[in-house]
C-alpha positions as CSV (number, residue, x, y, z in Angstrom):
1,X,2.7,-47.6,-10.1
2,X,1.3,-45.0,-7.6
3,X,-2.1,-46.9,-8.1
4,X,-0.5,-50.1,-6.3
5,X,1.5,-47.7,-3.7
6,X,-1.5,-46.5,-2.8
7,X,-3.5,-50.0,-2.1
8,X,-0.5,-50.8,-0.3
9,X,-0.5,-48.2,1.9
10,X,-4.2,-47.7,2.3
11,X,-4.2,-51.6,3.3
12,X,-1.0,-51.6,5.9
13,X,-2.6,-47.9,7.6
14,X,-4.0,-45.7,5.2
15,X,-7.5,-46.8,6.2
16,X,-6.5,-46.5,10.0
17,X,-4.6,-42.9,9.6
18,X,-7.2,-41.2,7.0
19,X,-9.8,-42.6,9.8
20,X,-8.2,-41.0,12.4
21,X,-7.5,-37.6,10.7
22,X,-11.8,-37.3,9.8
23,X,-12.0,-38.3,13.8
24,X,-9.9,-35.4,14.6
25,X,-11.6,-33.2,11.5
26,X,-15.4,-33.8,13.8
27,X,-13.9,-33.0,17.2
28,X,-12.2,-29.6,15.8
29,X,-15.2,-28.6,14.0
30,X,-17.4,-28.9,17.1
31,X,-16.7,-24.9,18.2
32,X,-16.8,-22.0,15.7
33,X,-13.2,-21.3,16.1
34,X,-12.0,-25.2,15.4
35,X,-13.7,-24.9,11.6
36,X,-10.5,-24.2,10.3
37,X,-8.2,-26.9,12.0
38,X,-10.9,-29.0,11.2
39,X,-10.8,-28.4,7.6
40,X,-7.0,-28.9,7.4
41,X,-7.8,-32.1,9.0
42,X,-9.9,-33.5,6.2
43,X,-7.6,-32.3,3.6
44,X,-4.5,-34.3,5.6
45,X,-7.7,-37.5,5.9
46,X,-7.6,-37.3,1.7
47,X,-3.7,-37.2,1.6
48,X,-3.6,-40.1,4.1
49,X,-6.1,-42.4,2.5
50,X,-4.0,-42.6,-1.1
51,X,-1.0,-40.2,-1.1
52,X,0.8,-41.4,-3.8
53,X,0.6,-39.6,-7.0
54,X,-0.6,-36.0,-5.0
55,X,0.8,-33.0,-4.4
56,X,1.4,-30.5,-1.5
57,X,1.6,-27.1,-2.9
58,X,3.1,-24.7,0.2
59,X,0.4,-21.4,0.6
60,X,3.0,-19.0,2.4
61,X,3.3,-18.8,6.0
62,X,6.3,-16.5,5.6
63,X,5.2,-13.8,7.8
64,X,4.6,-16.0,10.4
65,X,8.2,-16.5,10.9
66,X,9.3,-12.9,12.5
67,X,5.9,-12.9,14.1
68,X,6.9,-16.2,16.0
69,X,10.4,-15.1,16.8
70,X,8.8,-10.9,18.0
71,X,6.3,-13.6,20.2
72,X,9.2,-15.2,21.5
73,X,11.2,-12.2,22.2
74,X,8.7,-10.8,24.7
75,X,7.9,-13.7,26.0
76,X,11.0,-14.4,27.5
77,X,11.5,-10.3,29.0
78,X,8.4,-10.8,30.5
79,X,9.9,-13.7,32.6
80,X,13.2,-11.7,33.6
């Protein structure tokens, strides 16, 4: 079943999204500090040409949280 999902999907824009995401994967990867943008943008180019049948395992990011809300914070002191 996920075989046909994903002809279906790569036929009505799979090929034009997973084309777009390798487009945007070259530009980012252009300048040393792109590479890693760049990289995420070839593994969303592989999810996007057939994702049925995949998984997206989450790595973390919790510690960006607090950071986010701390850059926040001072951000809007600095404007009063």
């Amino acid at each position: 079943m996920s075989f046909l999902g994903n002809v279906l999907w790569f036929i009505f824009g799979g090929l034009f999204s997973g084309l777009s995401w390798i487009l945007s994967g070259v530009i980012w990867c252009i300048t040393i500090v792109g590479i890693p943008y760049g990289k995420q943008c070839f593994k969303f180019a592989s999810m996007s040409f057939a994702p049925f049948g995949k998984e997206i395992e989450y790595g973390g990011g919790v510690p960006s949280l607090p950071a986010n809300v701390i850059w926040i914070i001072f951000l809007v002191f600095r404007w009063l």
